[in-house]
Wavefront OBJ file of the C-alpha trace (Angstrom):
o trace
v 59.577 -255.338 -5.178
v 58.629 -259.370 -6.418
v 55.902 -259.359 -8.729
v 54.802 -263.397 -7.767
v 54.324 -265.082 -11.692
v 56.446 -264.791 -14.545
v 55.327 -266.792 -17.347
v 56.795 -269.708 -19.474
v 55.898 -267.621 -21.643
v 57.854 -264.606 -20.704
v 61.174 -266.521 -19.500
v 61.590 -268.321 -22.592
v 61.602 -265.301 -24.929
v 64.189 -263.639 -21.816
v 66.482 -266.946 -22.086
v 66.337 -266.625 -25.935
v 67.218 -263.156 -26.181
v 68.797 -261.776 -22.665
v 72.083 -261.669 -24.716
v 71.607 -259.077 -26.832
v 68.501 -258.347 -27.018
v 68.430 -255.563 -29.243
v 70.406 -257.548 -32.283
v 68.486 -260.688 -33.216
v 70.131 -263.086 -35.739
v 69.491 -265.663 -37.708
v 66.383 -266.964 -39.834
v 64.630 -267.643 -36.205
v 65.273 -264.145 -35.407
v 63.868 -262.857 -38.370
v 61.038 -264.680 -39.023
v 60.203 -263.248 -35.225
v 60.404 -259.894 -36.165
v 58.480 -259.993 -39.530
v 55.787 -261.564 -37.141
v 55.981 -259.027 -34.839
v 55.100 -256.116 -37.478
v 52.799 -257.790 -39.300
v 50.744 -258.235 -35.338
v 51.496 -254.332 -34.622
v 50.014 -253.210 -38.112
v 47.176 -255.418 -38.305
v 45.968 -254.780 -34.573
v 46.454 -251.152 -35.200
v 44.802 -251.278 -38.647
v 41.765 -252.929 -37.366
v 41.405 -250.719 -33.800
v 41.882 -247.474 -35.820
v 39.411 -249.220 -38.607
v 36.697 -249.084 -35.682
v 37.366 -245.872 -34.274
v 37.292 -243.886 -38.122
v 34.282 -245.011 -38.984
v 32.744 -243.691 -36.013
v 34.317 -240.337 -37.513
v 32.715 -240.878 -40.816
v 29.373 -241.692 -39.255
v 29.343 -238.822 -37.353
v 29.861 -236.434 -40.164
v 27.536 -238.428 -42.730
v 24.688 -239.880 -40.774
v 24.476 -240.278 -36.505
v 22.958 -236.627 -36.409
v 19.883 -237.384 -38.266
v 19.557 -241.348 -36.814
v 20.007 -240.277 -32.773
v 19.578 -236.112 -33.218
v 16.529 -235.734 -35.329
v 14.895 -232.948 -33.328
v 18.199 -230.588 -33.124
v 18.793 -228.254 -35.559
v 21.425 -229.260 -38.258
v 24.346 -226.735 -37.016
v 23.219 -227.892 -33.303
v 22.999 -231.384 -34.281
v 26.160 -231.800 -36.307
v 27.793 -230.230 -32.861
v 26.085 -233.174 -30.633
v 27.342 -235.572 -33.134
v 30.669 -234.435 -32.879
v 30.432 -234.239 -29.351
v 29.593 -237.885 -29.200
v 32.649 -238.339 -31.282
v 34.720 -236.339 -28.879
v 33.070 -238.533 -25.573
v 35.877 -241.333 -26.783
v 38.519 -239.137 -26.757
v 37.874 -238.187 -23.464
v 37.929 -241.877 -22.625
v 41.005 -242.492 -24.406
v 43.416 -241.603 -21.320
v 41.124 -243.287 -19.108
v 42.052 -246.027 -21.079
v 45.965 -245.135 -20.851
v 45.918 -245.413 -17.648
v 43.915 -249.214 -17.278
v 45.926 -250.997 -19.936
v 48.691 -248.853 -19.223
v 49.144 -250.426 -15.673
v 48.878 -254.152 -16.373
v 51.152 -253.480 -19.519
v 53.814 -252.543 -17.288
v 52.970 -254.849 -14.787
v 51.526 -258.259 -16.544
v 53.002 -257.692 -20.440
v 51.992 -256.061 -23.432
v 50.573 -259.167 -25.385
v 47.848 -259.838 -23.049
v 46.919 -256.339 -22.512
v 46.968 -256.094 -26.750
v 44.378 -258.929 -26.638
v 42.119 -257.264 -24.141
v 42.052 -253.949 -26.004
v 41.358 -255.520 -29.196
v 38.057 -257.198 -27.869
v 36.636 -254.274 -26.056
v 36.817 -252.000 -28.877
v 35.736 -254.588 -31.472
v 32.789 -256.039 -29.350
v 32.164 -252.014 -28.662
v 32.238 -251.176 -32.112
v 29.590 -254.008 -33.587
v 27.095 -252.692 -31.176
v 27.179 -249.216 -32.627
v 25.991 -251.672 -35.837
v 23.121 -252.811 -33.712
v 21.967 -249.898 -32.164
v 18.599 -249.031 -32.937
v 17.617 -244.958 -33.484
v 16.320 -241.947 -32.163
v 12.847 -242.917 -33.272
v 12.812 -246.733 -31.847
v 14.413 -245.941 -27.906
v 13.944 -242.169 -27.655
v 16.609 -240.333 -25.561
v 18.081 -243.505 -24.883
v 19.632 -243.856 -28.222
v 21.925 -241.400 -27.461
v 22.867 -242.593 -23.926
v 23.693 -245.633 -25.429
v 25.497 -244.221 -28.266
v 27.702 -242.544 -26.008
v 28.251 -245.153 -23.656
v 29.320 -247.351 -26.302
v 31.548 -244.912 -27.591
v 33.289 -244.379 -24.123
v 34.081 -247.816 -24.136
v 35.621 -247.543 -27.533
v 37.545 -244.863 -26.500
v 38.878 -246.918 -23.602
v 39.998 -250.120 -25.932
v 41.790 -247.646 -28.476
v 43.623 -245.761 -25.167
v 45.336 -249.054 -24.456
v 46.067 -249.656 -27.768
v 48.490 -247.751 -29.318
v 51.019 -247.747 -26.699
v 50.691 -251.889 -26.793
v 51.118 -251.922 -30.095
v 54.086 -249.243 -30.661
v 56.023 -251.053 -27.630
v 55.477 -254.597 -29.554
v 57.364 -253.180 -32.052
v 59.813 -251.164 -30.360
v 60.805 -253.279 -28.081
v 61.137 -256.321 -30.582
v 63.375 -254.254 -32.930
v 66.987 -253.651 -32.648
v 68.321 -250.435 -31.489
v 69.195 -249.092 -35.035
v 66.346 -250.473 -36.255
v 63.650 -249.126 -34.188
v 62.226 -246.195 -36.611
v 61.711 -248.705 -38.999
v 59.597 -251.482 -37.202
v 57.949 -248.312 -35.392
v 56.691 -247.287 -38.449
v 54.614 -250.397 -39.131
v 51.997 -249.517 -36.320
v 52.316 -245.999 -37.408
v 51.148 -247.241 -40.630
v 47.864 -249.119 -39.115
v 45.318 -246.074 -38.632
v 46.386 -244.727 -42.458
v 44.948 -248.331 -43.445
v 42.575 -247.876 -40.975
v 40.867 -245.052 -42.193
v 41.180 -246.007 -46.144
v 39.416 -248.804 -45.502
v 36.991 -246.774 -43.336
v 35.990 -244.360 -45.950
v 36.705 -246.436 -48.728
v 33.781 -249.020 -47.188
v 31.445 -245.866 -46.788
v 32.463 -244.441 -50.217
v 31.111 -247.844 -52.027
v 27.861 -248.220 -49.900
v 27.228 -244.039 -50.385
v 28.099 -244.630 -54.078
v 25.738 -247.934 -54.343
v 22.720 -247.506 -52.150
v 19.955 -244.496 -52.504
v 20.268 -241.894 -49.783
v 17.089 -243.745 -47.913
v 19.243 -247.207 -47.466
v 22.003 -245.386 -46.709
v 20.556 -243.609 -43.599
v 18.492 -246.712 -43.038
v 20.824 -249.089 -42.516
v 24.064 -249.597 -45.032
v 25.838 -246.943 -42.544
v 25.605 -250.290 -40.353
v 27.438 -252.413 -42.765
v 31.239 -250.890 -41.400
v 30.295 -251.470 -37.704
v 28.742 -254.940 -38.034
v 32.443 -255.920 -40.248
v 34.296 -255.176 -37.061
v 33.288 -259.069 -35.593
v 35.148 -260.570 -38.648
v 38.187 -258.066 -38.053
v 38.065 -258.632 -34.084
v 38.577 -262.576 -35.293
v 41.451 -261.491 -37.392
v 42.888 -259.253 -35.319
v 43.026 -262.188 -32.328
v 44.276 -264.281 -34.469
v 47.307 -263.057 -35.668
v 48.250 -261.302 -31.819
v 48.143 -264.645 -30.233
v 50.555 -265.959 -32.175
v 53.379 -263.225 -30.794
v 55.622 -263.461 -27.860
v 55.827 -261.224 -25.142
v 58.711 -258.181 -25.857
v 62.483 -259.407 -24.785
v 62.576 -256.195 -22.431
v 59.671 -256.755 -20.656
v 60.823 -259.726 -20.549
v 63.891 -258.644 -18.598
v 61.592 -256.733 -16.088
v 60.215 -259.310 -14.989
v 62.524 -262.036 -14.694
v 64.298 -259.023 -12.515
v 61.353 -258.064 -10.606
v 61.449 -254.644 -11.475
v 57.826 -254.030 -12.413
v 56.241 -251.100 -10.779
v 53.752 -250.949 -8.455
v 51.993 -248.360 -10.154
v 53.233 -247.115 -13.262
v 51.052 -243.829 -13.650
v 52.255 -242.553 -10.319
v 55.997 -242.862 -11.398
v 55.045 -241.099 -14.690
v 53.793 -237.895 -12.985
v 56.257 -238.169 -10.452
v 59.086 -238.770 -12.386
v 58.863 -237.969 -16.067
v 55.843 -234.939 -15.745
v 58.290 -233.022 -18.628
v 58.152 -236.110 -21.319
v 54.677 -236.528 -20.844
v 53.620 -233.114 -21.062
v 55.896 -232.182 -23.987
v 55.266 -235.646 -25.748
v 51.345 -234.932 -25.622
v 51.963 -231.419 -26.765
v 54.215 -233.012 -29.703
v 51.280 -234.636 -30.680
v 48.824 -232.139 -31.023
v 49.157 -230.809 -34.616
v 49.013 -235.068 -36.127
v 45.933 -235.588 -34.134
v 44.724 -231.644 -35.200
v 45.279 -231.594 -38.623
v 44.304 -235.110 -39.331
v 41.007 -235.015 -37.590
v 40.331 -231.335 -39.493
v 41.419 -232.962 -42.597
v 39.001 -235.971 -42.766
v 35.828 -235.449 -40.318
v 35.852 -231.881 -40.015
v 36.378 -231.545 -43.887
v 34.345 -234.339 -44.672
v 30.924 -232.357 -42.689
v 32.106 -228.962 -44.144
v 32.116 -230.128 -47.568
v 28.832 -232.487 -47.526
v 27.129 -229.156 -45.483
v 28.713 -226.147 -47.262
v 30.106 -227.144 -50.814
v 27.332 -229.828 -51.489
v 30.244 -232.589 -52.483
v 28.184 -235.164 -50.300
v 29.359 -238.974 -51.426
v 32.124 -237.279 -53.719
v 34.315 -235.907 -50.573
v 34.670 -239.221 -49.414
v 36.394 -240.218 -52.839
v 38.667 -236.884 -52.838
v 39.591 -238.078 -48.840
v 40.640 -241.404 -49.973
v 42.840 -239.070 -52.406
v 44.540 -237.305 -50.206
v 44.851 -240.581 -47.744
v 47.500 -241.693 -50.590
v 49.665 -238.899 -49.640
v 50.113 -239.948 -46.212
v 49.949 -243.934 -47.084
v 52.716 -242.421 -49.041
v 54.749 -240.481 -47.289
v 55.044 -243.522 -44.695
v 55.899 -246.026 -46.590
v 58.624 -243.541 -48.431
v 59.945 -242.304 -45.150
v 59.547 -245.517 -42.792
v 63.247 -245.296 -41.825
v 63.561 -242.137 -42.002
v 64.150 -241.616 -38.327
v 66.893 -243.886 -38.131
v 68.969 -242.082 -40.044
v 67.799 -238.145 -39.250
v 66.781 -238.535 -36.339
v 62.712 -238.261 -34.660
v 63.237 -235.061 -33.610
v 64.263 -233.282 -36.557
v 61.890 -235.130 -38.688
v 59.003 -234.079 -36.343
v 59.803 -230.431 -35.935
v 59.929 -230.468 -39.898
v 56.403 -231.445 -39.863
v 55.329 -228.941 -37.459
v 57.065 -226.313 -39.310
v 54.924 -227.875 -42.601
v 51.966 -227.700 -40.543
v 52.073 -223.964 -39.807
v 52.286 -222.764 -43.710
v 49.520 -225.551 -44.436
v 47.117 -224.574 -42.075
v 47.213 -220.770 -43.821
v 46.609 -222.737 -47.341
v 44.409 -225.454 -46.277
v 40.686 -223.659 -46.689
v 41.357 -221.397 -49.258
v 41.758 -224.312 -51.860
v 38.859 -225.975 -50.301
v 36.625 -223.595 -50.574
v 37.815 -223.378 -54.554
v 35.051 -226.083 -54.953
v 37.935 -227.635 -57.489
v 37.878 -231.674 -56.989
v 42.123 -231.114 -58.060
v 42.600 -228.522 -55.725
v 40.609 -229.966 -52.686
v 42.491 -233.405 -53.130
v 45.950 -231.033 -52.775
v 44.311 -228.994 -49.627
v 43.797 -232.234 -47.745
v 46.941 -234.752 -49.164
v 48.876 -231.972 -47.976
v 47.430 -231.541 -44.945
v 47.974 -235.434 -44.619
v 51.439 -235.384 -45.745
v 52.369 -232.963 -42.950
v 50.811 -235.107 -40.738
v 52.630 -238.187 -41.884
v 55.795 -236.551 -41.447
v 55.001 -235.439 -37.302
v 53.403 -238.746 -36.766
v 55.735 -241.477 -38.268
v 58.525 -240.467 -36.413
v 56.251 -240.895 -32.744
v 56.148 -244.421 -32.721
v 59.531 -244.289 -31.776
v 60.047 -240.834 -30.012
v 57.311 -241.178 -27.475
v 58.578 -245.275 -25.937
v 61.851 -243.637 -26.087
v 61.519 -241.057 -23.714
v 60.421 -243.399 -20.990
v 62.057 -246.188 -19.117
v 61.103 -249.890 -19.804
v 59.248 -250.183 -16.258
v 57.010 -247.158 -17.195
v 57.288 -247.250 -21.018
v 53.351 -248.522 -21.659
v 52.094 -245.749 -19.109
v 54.021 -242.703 -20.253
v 53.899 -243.391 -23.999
v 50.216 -244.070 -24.024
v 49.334 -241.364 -21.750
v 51.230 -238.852 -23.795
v 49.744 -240.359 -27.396
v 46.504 -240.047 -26.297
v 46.802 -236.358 -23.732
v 47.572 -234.864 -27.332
v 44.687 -236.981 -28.823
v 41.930 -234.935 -26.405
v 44.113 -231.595 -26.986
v 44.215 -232.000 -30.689
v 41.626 -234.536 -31.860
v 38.292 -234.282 -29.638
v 38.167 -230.455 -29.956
v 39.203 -229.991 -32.945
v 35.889 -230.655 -35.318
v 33.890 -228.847 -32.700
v 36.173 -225.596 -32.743
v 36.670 -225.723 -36.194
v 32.561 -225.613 -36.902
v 32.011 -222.824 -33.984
v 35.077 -220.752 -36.101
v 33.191 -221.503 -39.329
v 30.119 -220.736 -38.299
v 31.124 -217.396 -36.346
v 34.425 -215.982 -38.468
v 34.431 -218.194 -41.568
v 36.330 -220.801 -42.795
v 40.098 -218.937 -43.014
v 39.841 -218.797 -38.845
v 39.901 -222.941 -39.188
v 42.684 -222.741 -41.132
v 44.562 -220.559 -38.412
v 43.577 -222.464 -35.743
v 45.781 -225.812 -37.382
v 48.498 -223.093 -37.971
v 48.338 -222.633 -33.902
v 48.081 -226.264 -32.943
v 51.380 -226.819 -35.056
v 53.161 -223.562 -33.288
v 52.301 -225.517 -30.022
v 53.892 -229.025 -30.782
v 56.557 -227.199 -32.548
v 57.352 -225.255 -29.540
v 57.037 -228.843 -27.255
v 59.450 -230.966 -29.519
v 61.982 -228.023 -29.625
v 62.087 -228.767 -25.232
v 62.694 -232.299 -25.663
v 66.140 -234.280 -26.592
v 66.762 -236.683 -29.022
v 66.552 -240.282 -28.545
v 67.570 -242.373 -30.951
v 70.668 -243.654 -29.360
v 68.952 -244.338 -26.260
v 69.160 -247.709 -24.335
v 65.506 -249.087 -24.082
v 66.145 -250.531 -20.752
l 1 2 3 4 5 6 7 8 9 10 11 12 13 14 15 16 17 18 19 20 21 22 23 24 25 26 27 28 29 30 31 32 33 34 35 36 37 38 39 40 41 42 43 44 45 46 47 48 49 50 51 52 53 54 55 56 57 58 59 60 61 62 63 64 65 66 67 68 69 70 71 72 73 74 75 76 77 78 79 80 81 82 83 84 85 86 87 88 89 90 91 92 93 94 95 96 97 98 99 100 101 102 103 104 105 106 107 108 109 110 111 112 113 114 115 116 117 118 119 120 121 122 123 124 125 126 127 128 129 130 131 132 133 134 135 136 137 138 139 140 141 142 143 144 145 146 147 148 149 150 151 152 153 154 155 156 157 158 159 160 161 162 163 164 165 166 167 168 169 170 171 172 173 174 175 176 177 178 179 180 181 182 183 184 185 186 187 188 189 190 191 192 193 194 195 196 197 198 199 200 201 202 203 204 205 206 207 208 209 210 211 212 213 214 215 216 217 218 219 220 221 222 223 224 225 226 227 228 229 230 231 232 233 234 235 236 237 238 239 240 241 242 243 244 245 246 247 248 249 250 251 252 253 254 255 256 257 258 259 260 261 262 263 264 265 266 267 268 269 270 271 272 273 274 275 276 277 278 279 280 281 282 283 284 285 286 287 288 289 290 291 292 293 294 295 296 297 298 299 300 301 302 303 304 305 306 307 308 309 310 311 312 313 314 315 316 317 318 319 320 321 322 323 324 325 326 327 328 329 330 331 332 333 334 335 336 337 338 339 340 341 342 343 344 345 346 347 348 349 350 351 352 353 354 355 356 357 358 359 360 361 362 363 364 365 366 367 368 369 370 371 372 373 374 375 376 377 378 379 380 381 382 383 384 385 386 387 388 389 390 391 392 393 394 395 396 397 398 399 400 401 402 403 404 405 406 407 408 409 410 411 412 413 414 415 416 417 418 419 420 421 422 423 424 425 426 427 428 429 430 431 432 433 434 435 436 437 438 439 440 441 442 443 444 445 446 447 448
């Protein structure tokens, strides 16, 4: 098929690199790469930046502000539920930007992504209560969390391809890792922003309006964010799909059709990083405030145990290269099963020591399934359907392991007690355990 414009834009970086595209040289070269991951980290860090704070929100405040006349369990569950409305959206989302980033590029579709969950965020900022709009509150609430969930859907993928797709072939764990590392930033800064305004403000400001301060912030990261993505080029092998006119016509289609194993098992992969990071830090985060009375402390004991997986990827951030994604991810998963059995018994020690352990741990495992992704999941799809299937996949195992985790987690509390949580991550790592073990390696694989 012709696809009818290819861009100065796009046939320049093709001229440059059409040679050997997956070996840059030279100070050109390199200066072109460093560029590249510092765009992937920062775009991720910011997107991620809006979507945890949501998270934090939801546990701390949003059921009091929009669900005053719920009780708490039953308002802590329509919090959560808002929370899990953006999940929900997230493959929606997949599938938009996934379609003109196969078709029109992955910079411009990084761009648009960026804005709508910015712009989306801010008004979360601006939203008045329960007790100024009545039921509308909520609507809104959840509309504007849809639309974030569409903006982060389209994000990932962008960003993970940017790198990939930049980086040479023996190279490609490493520069994946640097978008890997965005939502680990992403959330420090998250918690660590709500941490300091918990810490400084009386509980009356707080639920007033300083839980506003961390949505309102995302305008001056949306600038930051655009400026440092416009300044990228589009990736040498879309690039190559273009100026060959091999761009599909519709890029979702030719997933399901054609790859319905990699996405399936790829979005089952990622079920235990999105599971036992979301039970880690917002499920955690509302059964510690509601059941061990930590309140502002847990948020200082989640930064904590952030440091393990901050740690773990800068440690391990080639990892991949050398071992190998799969290995490295079914090691993780294997982690995650033990964990999970561990995980609630030392929170529910009440020990700050111990509780930093239950949920660095928890993070660590989840660092060492979801480094290795950034790579694994672009790999298993071909460059004319690589946006599509990768994103689709990331963000399948997002609604399977993230949106329904915090609400099963508080029914199991509240019905069999807090060990049943801590079986339920065991089973959502037996799951992506069992998924990686059907799918090959791919680190020698061609991108194109």
């Amino acid at each position: 098929m012709k696809v009818p414009v290819v861009t100065d834009d796009i046939m320049t970086t093709a001229t440059k690199r059409a040679s050997s595209p997956d070996a840059p040289s030279g100070d050109e070269s390199s200066e072109s790469l460093r560029r590249v991951a510092v765009a992937s980290f920062v775009g991720t860090a910011i997107e991620f930046y809006d979507f945890y704070i949501y998270g934090t929100a939801a546990a701390l405040v949003l059921n009091e502000a929009f669900f005053p006349n719920l009780s708490p369990l039953n308002a802590t569950l329509a919090s959560f539920s808002t929370y899990a409305v953006a999940f929900a959206a997230r493959p929606v989302g997949s599938l938009v930007f996934g379609h003109f980033g196969d078709r029109v590029g992955r910079k411009s579709v990084l761009v648009a992504s960026l804005l709508l969950m910015g712009l989306s965020t801010a008004c979360v900022g601006l939203l008045p209560g329960y007790s100024t709009l009545g039921v509308w509150a909520p609507l809104l609430l959840v509309f504007l969390r849809f639309l974030q969930g569409i903006g982060l859907g389209g994000e990932w993928g962008g960003a993970a391809l940017l790198a990939v797709e930049h980086a040479p072939r023996g190279r490609r764990g490493l520069y994946a890792a640097f978008p890997q590392l965005g939502p680990s930033v992403g959330f420090f800064a998250a918690t660590g922003i709500f941490w300091l305004l918990s810490a400084g403000l009386d509980d009356r400001a707080f639920a007033s309006w300083g839980w506003r301060v961390p949505f309102l912030l995302s305008f001056l990261l949306v600038a930051v964010g655009l400026f440092v993505r416009l300044k990228i080029s589009e990736t040498p092998v879309f690039a190559r799909v273009m100026e060959q006119q091999e761009a599909s016509r519709a890029p979702a289609l030719e997933v399901f059709r054609r790859h319905p194993k990699e996405l399936l098992l790829g979005a089952g992969g990622m079920i235990v990083a999105y599971g036992l990071f979301y039970t880690a830090t917002t499920y955690c985060l509302a059964y510690a405030t509601t059941m061990l009375g930590l309140d502002a402390a847990m948020l200082g004991l989640s930064l904590v145990g952030l440091l393990f997986l901050c740690g773990r990827h800068v440690a391990g951030r080639h990892r991949s290269d050398g071992a190998g994604r799969r290995r490295l991810v079914l090691a993780g998963s294997g982690l995650a099963v033990v964990w999970g059995l561990v995980l609630f018994p030392l929170l529910d020690t009440g020990q700050p020591v111990l509780i930093a352990l239950a949920l660095g741990g928890a993070l660590f495992c989840m660092g060492v399934v979801y480094g290795p992704m950034g790579a694994y999941l672009p790999e298993l799809f071909g460059a004319r359907v690589r946006y599509s299937g990768a994103s689709l996949a990331y963000n399948l195992g997002g609604v399977l392991g993230g949106a329904v985790s915090p609400l099963i987690a508080t029914r199991l509390q509240a019905g069999f007690g807090s060990a049943s949580v801590g079986w339920y991550v065991s089973a959502m790592a037996v799951v992506s355990l069992l998924c990686v073990l059907a799918l090959p390696e791919t680190r020698e694989r061609e991108l194109d």
